[in-house]
C-alpha positions, 0 to 999 in steps of 0.5 A: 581725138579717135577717143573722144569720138568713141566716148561720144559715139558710145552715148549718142551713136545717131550724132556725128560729132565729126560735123556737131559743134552744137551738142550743148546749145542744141541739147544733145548732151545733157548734165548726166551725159557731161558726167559720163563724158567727164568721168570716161576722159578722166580715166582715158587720158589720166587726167582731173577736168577741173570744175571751172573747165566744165563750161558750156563751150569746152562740151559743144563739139568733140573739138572743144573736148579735145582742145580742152584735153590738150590744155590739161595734158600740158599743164 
């Protein structure tokens, strides 16, 4: 979790994405963010974040991301 928090925290340091399980809802991240996001967690954990996984309810919270890390490590 440290990690994705700090991928986040490198795109918007004024969120606290401890508390924030609106990041796409309230347009806090955007397309270009997801990319960013997307692109970083991929070289992270070593992981491919398939396209159907790039929905709105696996982006709005760093919980959701990481729940979303969790899935793809175990498959």
């Amino acid at each position: 979790m440290d990690a994705i928090l700090e991928i986040l925290g490198g795109l918007h340091p004024e969120i606290d994405f401890n508390t924030c399980n609106t990041l796409i809802d309230d347009r806090i991240i955007d397309s270009f963010d997801i990319v960013t996001i997307v692109s970083e967690i991929s070289d992270e954990f070593d992981i491919t974040i398939p396209v159907e996984e790039i929905v709105p309810k696996n982006f709005n919270s760093a919980k959701a991301l990481y729940a979303m890390v969790e899935r793809l490590i175990e498959e």
